[in-house]
DOZA-686044 format. One record per atom (N, C-alpha, C): residue in three letters; z, x, y; atom name. Coordinates in steps of 0.02 Angstrom, whole numbers, padded with zeros to 5 digits. Layout:
BEGIN
['ALA',[Z,X,Y],'CA']
...
% end
This chain:
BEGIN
['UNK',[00000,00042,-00059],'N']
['UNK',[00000,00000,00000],'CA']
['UNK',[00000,00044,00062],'C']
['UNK',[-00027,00023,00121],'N']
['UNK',[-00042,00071,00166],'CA']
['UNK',[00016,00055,00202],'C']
['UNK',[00026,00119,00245],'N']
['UNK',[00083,00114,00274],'CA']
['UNK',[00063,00068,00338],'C']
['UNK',[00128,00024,00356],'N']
['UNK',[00095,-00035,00428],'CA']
['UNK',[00095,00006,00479],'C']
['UNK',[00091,-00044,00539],'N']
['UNK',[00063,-00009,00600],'CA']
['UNK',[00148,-00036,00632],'C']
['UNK',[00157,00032,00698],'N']
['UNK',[00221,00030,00719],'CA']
['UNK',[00211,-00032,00767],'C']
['UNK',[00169,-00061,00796],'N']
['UNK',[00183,-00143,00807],'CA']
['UNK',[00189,-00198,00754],'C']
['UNK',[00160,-00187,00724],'N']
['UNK',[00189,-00257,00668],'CA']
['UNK',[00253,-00225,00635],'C']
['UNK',[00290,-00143,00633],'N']
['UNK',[00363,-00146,00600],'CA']
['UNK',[00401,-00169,00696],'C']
['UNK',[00378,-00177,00745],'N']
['UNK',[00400,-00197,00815],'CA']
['UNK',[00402,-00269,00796],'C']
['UNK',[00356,-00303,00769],'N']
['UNK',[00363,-00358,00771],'CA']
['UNK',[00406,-00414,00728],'C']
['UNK',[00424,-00354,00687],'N']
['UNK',[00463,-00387,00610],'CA']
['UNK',[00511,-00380,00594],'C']
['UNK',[00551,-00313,00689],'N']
['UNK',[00611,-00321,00681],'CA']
['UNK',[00659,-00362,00674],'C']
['UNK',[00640,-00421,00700],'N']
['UNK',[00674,-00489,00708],'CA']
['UNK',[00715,-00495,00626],'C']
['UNK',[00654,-00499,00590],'N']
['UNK',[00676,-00516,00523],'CA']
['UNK',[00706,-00469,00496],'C']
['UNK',[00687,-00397,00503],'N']
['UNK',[00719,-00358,00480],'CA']
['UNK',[00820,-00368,00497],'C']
['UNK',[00817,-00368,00531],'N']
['UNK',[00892,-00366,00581],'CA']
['UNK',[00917,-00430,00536],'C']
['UNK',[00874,-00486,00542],'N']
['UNK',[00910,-00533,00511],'CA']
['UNK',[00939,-00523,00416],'C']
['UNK',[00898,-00491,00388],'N']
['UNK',[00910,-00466,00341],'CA']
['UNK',[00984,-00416,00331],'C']
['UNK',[00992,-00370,00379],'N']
['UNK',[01035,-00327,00400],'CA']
['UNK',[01112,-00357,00401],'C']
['UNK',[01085,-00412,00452],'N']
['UNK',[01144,-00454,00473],'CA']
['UNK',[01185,-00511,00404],'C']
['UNK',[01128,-00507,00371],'N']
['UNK',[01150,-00544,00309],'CA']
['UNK',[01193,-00511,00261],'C']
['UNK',[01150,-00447,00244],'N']
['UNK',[01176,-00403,00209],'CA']
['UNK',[01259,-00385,00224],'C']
['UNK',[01250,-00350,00288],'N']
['UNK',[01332,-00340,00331],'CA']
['UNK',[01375,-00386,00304],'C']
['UNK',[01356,-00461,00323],'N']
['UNK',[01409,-00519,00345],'CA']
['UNK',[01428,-00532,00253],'C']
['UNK',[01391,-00529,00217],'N']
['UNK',[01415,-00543,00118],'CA']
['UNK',[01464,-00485,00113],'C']
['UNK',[01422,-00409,00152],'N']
['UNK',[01468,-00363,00111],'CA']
['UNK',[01554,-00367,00136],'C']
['UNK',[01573,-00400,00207],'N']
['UNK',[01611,-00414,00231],'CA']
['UNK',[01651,-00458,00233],'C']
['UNK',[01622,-00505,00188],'N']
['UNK',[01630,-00579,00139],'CA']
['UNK',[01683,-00548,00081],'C']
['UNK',[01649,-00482,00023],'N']
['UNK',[01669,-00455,-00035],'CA']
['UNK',[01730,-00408,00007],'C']
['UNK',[01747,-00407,00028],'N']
['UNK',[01784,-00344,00065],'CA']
['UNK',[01843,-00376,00082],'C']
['UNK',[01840,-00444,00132],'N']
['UNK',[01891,-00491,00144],'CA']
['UNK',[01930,-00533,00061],'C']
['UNK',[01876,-00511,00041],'N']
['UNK',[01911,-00595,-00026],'CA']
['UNK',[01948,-00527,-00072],'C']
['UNK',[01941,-00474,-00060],'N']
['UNK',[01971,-00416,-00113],'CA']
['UNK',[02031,-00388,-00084],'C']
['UNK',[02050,-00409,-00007],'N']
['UNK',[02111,-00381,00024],'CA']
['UNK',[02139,-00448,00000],'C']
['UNK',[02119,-00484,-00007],'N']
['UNK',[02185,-00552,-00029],'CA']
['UNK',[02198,-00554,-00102],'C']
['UNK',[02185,-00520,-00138],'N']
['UNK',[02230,-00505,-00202],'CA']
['UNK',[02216,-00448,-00231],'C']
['UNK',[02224,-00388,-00178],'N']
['UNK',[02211,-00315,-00207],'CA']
['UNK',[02240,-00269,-00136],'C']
['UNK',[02314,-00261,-00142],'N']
['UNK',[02310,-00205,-00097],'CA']
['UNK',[02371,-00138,-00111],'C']
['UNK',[02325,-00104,-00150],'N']
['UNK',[02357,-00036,-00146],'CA']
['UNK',[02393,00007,-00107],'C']
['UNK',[02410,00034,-00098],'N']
['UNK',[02477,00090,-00054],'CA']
['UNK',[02432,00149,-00044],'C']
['UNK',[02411,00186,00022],'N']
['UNK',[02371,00226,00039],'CA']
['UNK',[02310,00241,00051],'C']
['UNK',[02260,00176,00048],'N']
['UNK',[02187,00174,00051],'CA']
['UNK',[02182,00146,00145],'C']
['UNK',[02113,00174,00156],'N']
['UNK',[02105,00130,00224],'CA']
['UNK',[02056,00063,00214],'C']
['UNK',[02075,00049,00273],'N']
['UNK',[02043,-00036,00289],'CA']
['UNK',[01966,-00044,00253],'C']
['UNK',[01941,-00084,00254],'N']
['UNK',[01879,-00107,00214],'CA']
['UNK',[01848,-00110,00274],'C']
['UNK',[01776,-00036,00253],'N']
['UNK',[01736,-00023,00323],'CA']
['UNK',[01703,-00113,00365],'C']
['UNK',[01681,-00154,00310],'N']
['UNK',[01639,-00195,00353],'CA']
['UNK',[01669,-00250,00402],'C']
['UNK',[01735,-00230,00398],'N']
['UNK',[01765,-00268,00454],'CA']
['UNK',[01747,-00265,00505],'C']
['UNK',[01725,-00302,00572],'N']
['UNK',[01714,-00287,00639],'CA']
['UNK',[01775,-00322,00686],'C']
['UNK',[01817,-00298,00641],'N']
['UNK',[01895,-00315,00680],'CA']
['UNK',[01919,-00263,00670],'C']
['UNK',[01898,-00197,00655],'N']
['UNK',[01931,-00124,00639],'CA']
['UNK',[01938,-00111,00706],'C']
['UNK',[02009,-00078,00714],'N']
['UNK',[02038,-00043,00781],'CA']
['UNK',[02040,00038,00749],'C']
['UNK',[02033,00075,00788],'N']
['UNK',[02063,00158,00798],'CA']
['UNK',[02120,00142,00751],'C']
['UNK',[02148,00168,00692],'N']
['UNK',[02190,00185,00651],'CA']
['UNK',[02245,00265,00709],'C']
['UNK',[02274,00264,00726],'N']
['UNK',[02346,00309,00744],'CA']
['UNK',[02373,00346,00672],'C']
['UNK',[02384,00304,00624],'N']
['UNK',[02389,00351,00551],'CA']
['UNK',[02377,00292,00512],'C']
['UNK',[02340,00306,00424],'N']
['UNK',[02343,00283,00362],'CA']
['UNK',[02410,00216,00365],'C']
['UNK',[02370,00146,00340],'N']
['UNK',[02409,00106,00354],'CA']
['UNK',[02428,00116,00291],'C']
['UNK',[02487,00096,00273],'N']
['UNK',[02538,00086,00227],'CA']
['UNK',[02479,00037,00137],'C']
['UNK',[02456,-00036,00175],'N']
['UNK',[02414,-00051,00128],'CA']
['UNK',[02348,-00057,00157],'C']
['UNK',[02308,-00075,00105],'N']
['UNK',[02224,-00102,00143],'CA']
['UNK',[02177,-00112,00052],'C']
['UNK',[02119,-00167,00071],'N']
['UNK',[02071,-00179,00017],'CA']
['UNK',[02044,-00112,00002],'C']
['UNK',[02051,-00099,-00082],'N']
['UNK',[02003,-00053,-00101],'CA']
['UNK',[01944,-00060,-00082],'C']
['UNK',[01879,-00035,-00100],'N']
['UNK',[01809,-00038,-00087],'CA']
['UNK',[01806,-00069,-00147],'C']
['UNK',[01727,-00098,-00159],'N']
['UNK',[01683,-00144,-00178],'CA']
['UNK',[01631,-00115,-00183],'C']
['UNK',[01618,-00043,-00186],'N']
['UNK',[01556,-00028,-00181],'CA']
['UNK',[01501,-00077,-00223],'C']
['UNK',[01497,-00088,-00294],'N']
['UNK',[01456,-00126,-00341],'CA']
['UNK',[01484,-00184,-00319],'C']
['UNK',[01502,-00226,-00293],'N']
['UNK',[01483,-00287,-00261],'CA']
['UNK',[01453,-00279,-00201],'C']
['UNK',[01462,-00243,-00161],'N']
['UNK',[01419,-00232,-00101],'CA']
['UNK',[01371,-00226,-00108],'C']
['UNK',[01340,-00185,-00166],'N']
['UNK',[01253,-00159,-00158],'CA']
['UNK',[01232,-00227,-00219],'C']
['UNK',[01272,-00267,-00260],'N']
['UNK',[01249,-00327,-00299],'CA']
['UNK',[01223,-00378,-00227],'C']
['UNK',[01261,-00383,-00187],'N']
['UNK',[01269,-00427,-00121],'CA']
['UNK',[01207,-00412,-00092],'C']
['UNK',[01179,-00369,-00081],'N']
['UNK',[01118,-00355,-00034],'CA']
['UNK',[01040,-00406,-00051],'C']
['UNK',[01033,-00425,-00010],'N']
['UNK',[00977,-00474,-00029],'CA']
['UNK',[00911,-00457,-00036],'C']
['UNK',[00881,-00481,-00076],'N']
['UNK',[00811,-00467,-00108],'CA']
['UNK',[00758,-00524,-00063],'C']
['UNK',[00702,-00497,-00003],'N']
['UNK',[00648,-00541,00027],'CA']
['UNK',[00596,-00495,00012],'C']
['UNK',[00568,-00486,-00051],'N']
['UNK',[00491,-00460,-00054],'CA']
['UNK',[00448,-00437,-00005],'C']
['UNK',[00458,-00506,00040],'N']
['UNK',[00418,-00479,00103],'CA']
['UNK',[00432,-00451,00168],'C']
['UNK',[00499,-00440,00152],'N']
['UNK',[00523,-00398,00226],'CA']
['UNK',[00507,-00305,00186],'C']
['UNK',[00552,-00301,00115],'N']
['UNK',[00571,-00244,00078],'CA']
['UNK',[00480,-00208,00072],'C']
['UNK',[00464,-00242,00089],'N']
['UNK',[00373,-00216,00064],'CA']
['UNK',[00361,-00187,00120],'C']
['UNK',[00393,-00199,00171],'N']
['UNK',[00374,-00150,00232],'CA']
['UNK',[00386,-00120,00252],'C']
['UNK',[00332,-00050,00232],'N']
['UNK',[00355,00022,00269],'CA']
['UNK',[00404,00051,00324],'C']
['UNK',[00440,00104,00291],'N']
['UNK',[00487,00106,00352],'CA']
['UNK',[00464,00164,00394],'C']
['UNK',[00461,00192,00458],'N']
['UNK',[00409,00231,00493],'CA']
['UNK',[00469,00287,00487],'C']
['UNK',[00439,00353,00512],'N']
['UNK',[00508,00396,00537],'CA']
['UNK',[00545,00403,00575],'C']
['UNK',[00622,00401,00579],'N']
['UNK',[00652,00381,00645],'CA']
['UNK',[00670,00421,00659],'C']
['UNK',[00757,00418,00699],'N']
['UNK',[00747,00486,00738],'CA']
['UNK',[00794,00524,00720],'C']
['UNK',[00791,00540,00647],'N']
['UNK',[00827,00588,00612],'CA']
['UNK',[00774,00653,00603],'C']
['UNK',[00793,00713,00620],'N']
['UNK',[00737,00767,00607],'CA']
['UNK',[00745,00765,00522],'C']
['UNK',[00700,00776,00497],'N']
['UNK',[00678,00769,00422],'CA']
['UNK',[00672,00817,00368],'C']
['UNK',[00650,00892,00424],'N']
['UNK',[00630,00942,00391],'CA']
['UNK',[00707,00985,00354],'C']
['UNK',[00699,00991,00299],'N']
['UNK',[00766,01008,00269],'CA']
['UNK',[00811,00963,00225],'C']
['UNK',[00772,00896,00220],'N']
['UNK',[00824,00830,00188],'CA']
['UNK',[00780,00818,00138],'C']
['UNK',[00808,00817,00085],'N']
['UNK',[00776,00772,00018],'CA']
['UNK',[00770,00710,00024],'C']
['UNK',[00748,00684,-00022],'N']
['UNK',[00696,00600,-00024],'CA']
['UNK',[00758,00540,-00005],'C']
['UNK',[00782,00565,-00043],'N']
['UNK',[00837,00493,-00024],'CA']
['UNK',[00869,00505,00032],'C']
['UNK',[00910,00564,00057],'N']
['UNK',[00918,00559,00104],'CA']
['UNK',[00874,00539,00178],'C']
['UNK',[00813,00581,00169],'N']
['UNK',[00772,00533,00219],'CA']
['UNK',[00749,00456,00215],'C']
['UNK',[00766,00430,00176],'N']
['UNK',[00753,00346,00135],'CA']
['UNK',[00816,00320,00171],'C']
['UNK',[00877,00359,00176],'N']
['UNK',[00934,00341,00193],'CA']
['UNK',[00912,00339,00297],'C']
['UNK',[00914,00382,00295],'N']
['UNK',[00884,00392,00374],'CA']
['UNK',[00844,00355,00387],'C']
['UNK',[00778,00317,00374],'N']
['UNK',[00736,00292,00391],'CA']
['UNK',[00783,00225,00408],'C']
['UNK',[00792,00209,00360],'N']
['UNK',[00821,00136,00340],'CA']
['UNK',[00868,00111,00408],'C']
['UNK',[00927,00176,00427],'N']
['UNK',[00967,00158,00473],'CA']
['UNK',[00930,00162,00536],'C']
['UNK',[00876,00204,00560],'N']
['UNK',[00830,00205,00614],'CA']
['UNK',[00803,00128,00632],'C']
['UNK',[00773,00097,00565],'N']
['UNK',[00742,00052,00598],'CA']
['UNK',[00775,-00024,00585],'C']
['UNK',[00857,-00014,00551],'N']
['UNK',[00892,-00071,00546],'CA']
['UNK',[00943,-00067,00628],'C']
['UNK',[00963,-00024,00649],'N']
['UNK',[01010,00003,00705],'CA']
['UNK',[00978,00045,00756],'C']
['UNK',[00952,-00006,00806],'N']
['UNK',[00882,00030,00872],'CA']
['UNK',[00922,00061,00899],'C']
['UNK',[00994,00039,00888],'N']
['UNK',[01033,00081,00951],'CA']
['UNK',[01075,00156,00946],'C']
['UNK',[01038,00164,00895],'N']
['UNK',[01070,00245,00863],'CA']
['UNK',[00994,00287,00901],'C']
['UNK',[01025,00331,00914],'N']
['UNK',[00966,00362,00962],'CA']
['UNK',[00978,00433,00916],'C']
['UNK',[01003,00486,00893],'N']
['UNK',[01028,00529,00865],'CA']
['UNK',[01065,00513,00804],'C']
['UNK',[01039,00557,00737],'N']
['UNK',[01041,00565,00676],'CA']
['UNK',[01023,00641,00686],'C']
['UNK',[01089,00665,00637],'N']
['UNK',[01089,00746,00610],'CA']
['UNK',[01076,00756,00554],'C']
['UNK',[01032,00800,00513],'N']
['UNK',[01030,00810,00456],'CA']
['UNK',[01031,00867,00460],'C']
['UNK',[00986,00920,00425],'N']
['UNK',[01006,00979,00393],'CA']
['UNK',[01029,01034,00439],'C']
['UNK',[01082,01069,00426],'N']
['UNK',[01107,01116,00467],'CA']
['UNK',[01176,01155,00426],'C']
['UNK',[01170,01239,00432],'N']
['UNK',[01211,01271,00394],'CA']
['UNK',[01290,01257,00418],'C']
['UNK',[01325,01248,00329],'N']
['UNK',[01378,01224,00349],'CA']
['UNK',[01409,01251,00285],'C']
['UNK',[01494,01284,00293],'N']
['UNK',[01511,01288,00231],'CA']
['UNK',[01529,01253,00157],'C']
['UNK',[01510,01183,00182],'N']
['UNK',[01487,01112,00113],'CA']
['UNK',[01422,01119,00079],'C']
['UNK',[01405,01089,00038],'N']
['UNK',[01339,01089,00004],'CA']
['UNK',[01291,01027,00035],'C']
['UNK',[01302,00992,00068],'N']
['UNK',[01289,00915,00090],'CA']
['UNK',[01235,00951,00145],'C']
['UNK',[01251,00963,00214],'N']
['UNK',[01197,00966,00245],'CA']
['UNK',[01141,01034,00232],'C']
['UNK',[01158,01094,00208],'N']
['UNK',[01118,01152,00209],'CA']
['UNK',[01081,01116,00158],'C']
['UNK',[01089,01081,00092],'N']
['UNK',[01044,01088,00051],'CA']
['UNK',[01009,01012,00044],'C']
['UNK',[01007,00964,00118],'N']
['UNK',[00968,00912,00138],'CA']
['UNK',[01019,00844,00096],'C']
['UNK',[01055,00848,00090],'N']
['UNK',[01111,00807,00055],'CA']
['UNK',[01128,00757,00097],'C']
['UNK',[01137,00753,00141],'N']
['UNK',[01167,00731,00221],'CA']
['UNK',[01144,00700,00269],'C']
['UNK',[01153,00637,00298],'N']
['UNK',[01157,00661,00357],'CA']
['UNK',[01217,00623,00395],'C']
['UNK',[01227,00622,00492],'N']
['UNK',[01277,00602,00522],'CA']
['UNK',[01247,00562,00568],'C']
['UNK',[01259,00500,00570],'N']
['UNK',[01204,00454,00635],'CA']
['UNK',[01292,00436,00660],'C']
['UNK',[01258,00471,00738],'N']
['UNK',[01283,00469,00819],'CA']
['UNK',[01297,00401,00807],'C']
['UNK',[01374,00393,00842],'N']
['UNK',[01380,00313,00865],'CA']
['UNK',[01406,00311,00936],'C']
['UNK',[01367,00277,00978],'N']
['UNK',[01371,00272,01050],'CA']
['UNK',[01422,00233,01070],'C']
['UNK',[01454,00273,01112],'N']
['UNK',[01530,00230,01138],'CA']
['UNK',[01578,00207,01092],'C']
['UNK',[01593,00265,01013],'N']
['UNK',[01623,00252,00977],'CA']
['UNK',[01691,00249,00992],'C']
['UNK',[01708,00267,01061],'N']
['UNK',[01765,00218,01059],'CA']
['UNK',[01788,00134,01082],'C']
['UNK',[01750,00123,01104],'N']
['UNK',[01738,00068,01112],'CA']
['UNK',[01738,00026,01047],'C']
['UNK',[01763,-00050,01058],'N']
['UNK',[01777,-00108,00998],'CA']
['UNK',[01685,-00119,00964],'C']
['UNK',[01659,-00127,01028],'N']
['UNK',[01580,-00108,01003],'CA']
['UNK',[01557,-00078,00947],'C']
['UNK',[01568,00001,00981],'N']
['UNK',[01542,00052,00950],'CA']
['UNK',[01591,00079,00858],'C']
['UNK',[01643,00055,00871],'N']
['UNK',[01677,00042,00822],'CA']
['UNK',[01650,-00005,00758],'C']
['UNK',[01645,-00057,00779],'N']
['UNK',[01604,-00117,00755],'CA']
['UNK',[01512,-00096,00719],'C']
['UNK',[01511,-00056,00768],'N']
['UNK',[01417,-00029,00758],'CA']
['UNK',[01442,00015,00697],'C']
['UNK',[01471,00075,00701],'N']
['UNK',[01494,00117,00649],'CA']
['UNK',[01526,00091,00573],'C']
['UNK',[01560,00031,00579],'N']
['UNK',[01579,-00031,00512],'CA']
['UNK',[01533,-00049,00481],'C']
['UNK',[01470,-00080,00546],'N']
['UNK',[01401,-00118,00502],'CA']
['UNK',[01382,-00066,00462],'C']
['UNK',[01361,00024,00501],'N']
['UNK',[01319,00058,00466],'CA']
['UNK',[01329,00079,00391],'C']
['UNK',[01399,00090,00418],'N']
['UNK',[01448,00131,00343],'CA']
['UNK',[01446,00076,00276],'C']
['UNK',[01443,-00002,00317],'N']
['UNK',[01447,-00021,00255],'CA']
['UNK',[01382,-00070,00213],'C']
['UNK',[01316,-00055,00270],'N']
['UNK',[01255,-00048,00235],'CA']
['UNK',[01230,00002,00205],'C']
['UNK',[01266,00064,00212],'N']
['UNK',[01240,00131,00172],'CA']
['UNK',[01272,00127,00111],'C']
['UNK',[01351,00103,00115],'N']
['UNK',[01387,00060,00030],'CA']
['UNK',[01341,00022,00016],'C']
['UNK',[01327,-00046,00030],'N']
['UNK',[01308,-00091,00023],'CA']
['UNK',[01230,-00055,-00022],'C']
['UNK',[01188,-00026,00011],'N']
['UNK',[01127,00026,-00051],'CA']
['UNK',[01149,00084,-00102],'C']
['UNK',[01217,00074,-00105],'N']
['UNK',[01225,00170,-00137],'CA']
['UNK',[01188,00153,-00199],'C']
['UNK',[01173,00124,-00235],'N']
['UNK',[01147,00128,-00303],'CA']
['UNK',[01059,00134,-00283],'C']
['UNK',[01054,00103,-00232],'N']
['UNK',[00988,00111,-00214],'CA']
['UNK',[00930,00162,-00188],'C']
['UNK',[01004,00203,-00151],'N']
['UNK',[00964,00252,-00107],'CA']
['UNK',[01023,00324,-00141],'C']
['UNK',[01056,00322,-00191],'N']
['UNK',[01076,00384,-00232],'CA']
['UNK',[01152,00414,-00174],'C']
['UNK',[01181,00330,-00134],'N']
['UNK',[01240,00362,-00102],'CA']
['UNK',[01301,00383,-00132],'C']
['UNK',[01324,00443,-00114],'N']
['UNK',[01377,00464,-00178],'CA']
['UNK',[01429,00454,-00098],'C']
['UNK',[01458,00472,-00042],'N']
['UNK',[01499,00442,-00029],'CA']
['UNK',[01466,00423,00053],'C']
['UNK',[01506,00391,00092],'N']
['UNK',[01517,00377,00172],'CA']
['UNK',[01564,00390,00193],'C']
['UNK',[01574,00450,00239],'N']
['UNK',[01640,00435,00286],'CA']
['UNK',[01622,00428,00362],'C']
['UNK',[01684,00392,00388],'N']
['UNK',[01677,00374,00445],'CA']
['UNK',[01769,00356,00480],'C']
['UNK',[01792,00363,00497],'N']
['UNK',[01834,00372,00548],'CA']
['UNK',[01908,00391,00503],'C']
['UNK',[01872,00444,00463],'N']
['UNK',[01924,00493,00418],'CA']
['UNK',[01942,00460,00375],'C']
['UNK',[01903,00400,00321],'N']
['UNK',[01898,00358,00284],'CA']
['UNK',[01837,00401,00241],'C']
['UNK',[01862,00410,00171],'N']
['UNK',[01796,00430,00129],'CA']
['UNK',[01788,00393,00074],'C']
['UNK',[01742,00347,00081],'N']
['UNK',[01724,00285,00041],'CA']
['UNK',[01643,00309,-00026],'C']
['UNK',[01682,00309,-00071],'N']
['UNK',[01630,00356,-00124],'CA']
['UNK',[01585,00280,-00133],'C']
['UNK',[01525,00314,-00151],'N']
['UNK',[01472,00250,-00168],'CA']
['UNK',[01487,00196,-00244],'C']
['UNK',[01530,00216,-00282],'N']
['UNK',[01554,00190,-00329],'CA']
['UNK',[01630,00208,-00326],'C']
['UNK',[01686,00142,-00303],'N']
['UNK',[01747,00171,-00323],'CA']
['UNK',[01793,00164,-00248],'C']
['UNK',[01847,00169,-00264],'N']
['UNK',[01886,00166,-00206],'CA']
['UNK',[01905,00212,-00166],'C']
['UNK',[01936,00186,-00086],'N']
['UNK',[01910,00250,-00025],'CA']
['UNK',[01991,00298,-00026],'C']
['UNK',[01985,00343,00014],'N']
['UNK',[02049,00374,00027],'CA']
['UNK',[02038,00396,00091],'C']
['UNK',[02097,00440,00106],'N']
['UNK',[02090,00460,00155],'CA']
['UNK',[02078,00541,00189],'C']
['UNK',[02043,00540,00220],'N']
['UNK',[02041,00639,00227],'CA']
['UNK',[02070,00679,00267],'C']
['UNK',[02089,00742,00281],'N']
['UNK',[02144,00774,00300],'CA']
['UNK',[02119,00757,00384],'C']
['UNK',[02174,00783,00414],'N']
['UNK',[02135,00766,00493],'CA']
['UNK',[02135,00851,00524],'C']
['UNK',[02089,00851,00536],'N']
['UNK',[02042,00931,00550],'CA']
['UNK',[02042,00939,00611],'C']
['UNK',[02096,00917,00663],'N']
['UNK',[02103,00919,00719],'CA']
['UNK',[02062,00904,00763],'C']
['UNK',[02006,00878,00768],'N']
['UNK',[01975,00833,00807],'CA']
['UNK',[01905,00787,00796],'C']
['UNK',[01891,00735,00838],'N']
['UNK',[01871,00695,00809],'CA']
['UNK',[01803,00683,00775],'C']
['UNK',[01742,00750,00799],'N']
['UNK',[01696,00752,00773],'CA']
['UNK',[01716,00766,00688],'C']
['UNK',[01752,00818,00656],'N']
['UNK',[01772,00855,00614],'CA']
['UNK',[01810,00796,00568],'C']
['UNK',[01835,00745,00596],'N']
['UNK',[01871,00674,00570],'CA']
['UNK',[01823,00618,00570],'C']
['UNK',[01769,00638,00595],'N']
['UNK',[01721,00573,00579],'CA']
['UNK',[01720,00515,00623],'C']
['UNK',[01769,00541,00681],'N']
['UNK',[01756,00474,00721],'CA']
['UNK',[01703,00454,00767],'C']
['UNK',[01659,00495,00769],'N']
['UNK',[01606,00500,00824],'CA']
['UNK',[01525,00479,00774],'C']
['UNK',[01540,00485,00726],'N']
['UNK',[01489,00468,00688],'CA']
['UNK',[01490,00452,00605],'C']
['UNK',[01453,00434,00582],'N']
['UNK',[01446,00418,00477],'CA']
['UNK',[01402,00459,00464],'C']
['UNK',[01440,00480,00404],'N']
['UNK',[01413,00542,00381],'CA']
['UNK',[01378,00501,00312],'C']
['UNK',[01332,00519,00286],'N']
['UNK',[01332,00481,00224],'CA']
['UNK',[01311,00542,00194],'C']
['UNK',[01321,00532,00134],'N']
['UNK',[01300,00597,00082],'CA']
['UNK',[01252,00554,00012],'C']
['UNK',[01198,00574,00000],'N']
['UNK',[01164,00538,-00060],'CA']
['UNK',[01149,00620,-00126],'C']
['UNK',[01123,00591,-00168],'N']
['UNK',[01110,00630,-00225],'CA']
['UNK',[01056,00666,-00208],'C']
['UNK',[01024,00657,-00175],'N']
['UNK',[00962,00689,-00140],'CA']
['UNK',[00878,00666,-00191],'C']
['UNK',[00856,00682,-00235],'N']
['UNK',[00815,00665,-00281],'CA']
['UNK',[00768,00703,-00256],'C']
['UNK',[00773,00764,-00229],'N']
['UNK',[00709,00817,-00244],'CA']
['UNK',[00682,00807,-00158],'C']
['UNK',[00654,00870,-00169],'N']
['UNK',[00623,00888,-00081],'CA']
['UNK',[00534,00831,-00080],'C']
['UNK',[00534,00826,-00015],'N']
['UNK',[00475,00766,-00034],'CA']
['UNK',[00397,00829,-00025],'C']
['UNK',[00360,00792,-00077],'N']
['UNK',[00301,00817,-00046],'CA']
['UNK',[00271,00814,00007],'C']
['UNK',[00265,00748,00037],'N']
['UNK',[00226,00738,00092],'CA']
['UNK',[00200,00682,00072],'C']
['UNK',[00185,00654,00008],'N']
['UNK',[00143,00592,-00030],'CA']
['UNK',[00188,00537,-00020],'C']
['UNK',[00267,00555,-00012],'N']
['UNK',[00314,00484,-00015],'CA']
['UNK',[00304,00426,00029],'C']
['UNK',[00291,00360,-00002],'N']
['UNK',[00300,00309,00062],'CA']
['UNK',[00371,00251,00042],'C']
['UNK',[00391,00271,00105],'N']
['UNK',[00463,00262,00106],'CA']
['UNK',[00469,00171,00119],'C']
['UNK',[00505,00120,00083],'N']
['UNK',[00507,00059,00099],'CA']
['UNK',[00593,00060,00104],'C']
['UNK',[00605,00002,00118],'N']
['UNK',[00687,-00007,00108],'CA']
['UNK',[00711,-00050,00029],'C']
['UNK',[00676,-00048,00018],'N']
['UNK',[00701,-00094,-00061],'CA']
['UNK',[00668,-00045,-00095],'C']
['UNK',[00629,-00009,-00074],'N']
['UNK',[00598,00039,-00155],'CA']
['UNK',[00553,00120,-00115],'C']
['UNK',[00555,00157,-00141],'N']
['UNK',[00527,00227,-00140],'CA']
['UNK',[00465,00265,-00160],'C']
['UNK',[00423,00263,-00143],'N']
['UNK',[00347,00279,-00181],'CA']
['UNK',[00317,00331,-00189],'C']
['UNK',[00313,00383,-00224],'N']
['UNK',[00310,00446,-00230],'CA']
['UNK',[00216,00449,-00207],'C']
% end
């Protein structure tokens, strides 16, 4: 299938978003109905809340994750998923397939992320070897930008089986793509804690040739 033209993916944002918004609001559905008869001692809050405040320290309780109900939750429209996703504005060169599948996806579901980091030397294995990346959240302190950073983290859960996500962190919350979240040391400030952006980490599935055409429901070598 040929890849579309960047006015008709302009024109189909509508639906796209609405799709997005669907996705979000179920996985945030599974997230709420699992804090009312599941709450463990030491986990943080369930990302898809858009009632998450700045955490001060690890609350006492909170809903495990849902990862496999989140990515069961994601909805299937043939005809939105059939359409090419263009490149956004994650630089590319250095990221394996899924991770750029992962990048695309948040580019053209979230217009308002202007900056995505991917590969860059680091003493982890995640970004040097294209594993990675970190999409910028604007005015993350703000209830907003807080809120923007919930949707993303927990549409990148919401695909981990899809797009090979092994974990998400985001405001010193590390939520594995299968399995429940914990919490991570605090590294003295807030880029280094995740509050300024989501990091997602995928399995990577090999450096791309150049032949890949990238959709959001499926991958085409």
């Amino acid at each position: 299938m040929p890849l579309v033209s960047r006015n008709l993916l302009a024109n189909g944002r509508g639906r796209w978003l609405a799709v997005g918004v669907s996705l979000i609001v179920s996985a945030g559905m599974v997230y709420a109905q699992g804090a009312e008869h599941r709450a463990p001692a030491g986990h943080p809050p369930a990302v898809p809340s858009a009632q998450a405040v700045k955490p001060a320290a690890p609350p006492s309780t909170a809903a495990p994750a849902e990862a496999e109900l989140l990515a069961a939750s994601a909805p299937v429209d043939p005809g939105v998923f059939d359409l090419a996703l263009p490149k956004g504005v994650a630089p590319e060169g250095g990221l394996q397939v899924k991770t750029i599948w992962a990048a695309r996806a948040v580019s053209m579901m979230f217009p308002q992320i202007t900056t995505i980091g991917g590969y860059r030397q680091d003493p982890l294995k995640w970004h040097p070897n294209g594993l990675a990346i970190d999409v910028m959240i604007p005015n993350y302190h703000s209830q907003e930008g807080i809120a923007l950073g919930n949707q993303i983290a927990g549409f990148a859960l919401a695909n981990a089986k899809r797009w090979g996500v092994l974990h998400v962190i985001w405001r010193q919350g590390l939520y594995p793509g299968i399995g429940a979240p914990s919490w991570t040391a605090d590294y003295g400030n807030e880029t280094a804690n995740h509050f300024d952006h989501v990091h997602i980490a995928t399995d990577g599935g090999g450096y791309p040739t150049g032949h890949e055409k990238y959709y959001i429901g499926s991958m085409r070598p």
